[in-house]
C-alpha positions as CSV (number, residue, x, y, z in Angstrom):
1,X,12.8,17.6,-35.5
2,X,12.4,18.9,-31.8
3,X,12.8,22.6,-31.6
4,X,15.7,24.1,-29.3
5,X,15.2,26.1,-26.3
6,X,16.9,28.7,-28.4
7,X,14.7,28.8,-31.0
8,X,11.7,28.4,-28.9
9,X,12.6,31.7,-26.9
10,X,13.5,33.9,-30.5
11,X,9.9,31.9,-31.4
12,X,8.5,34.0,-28.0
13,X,10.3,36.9,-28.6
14,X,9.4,37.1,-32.7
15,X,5.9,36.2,-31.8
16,X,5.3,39.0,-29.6
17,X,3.2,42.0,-30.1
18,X,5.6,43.7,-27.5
19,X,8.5,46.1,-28.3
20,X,11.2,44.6,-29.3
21,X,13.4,46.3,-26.9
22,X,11.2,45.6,-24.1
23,X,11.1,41.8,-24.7
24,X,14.8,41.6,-25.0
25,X,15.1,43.3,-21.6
26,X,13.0,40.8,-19.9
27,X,13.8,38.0,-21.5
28,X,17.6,38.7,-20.5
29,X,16.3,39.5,-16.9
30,X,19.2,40.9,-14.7
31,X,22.7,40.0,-15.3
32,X,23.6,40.3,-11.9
33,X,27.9,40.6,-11.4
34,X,28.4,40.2,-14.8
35,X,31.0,42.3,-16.3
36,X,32.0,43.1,-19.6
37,X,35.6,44.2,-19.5
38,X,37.8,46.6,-21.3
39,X,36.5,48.1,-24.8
40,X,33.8,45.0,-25.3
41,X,30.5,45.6,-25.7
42,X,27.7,43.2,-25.6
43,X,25.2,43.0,-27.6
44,X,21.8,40.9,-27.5
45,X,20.7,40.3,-31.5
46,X,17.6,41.2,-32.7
47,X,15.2,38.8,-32.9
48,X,12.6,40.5,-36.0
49,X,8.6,39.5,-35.9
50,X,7.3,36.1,-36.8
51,X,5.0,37.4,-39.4
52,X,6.0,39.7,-41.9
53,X,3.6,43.4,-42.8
54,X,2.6,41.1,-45.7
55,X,1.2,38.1,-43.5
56,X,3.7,35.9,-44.3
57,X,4.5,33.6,-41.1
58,X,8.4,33.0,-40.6
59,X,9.4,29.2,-39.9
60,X,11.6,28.2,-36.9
61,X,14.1,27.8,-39.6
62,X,14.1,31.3,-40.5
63,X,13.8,32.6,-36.9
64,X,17.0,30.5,-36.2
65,X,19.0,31.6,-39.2
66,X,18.6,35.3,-37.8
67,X,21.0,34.3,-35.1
68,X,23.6,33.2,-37.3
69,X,22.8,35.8,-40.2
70,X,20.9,38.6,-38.4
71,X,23.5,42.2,-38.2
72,X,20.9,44.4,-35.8
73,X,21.7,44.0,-32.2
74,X,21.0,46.3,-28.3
75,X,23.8,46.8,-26.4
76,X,23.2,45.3,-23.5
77,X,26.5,45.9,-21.7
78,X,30.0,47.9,-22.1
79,X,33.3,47.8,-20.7
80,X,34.6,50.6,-19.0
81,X,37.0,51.2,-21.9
82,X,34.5,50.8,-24.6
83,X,34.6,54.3,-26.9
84,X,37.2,56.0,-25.1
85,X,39.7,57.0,-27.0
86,X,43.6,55.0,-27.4
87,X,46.6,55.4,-29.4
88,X,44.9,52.8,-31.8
89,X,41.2,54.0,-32.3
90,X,39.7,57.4,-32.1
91,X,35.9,57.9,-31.8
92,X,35.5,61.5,-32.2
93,X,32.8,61.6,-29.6
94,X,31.0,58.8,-30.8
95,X,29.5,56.7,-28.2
96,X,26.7,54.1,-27.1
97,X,24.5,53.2,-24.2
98,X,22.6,50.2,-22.8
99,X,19.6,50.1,-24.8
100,X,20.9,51.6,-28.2
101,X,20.4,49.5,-31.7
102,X,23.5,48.8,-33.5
103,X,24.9,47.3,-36.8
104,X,27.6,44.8,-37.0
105,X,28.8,41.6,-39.5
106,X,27.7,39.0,-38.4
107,X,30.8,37.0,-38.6
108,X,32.5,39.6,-35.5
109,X,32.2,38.9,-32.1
110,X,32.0,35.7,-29.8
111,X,28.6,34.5,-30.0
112,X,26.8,33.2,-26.8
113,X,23.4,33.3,-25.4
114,X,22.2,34.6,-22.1
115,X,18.9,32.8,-21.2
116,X,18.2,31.6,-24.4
117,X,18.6,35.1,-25.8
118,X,21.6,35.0,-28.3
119,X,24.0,37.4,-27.7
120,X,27.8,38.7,-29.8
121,X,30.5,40.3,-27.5
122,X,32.3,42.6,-30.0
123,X,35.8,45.0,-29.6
124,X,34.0,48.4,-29.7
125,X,35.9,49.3,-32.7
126,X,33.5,46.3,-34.5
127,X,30.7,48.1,-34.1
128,X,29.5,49.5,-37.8
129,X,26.8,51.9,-36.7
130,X,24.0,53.3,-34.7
131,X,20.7,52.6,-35.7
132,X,17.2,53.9,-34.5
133,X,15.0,51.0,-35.7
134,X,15.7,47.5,-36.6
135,X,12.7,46.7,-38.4
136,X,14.1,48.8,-41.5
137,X,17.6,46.9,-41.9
138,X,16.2,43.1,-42.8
């Protein structure tokens, strides 16, 4: 079965010595006028390492699951609302930025993919958590 351009960019990305933040970034490249609107936030999913620490390699099968499956994504983008405060949701400070890891189920959001790189838009409030490495949550 012929792989997808999908897959074969997570393949890239999973196959990488690189930081994972850092190949995310340039696989997305710019996103120009793009812009997400009201409390969304986008989000670019994490794509985790080909091989596991125990030398196991992942098939494209795997790799592609992650996409459907995976919870760990960056933000990549939010809407000028996103974590402000409303009569509906309070944050109590809590905020993100472009480049933070986050949690979320991976049934939320509109899924999409921005150069092959697949991406959620999620309401703010569908955010679980803040994370500081995504290797430790699969």
């Amino acid at each position: 079965m012929a792989r997808s351009n999908l897959v074969g960019k997570m393949r890239e990305i999973a196959d990488s010595a690189d930081d994972p933040k850092r190949m995310l970034f340039k696989a997305l490249g710019p996103l120009g006028d793009s812009i997400v609107l009201h409390s969304q936030v986008l989000v670019a999913g994490y794509v985790r390492p080909g091989k596991t620490k125990g030398g196991i390699f992942l098939t494209d099968r795997a790799v592609e699951e992650d996409r459907f499956q995976g919870n760990i994504g960056m933000v990549i983008a939010l809407g000028k609302g996103a974590f402000k405060d409303d009569p509906v949701a309070k944050f109590h400070g809590d905020s993100l930025k472009v480049g933070d890891w986050v949690m979320y189920l991976p049934a939320d959001g509109v899924a999409l993919a921005i150069r092959e790189v697949p991406c959620r838009l999620f309401q703010d409030t569908r955010i679980l958590m803040k994370v500081d490495n995504p290797e430790i949550y699969y």
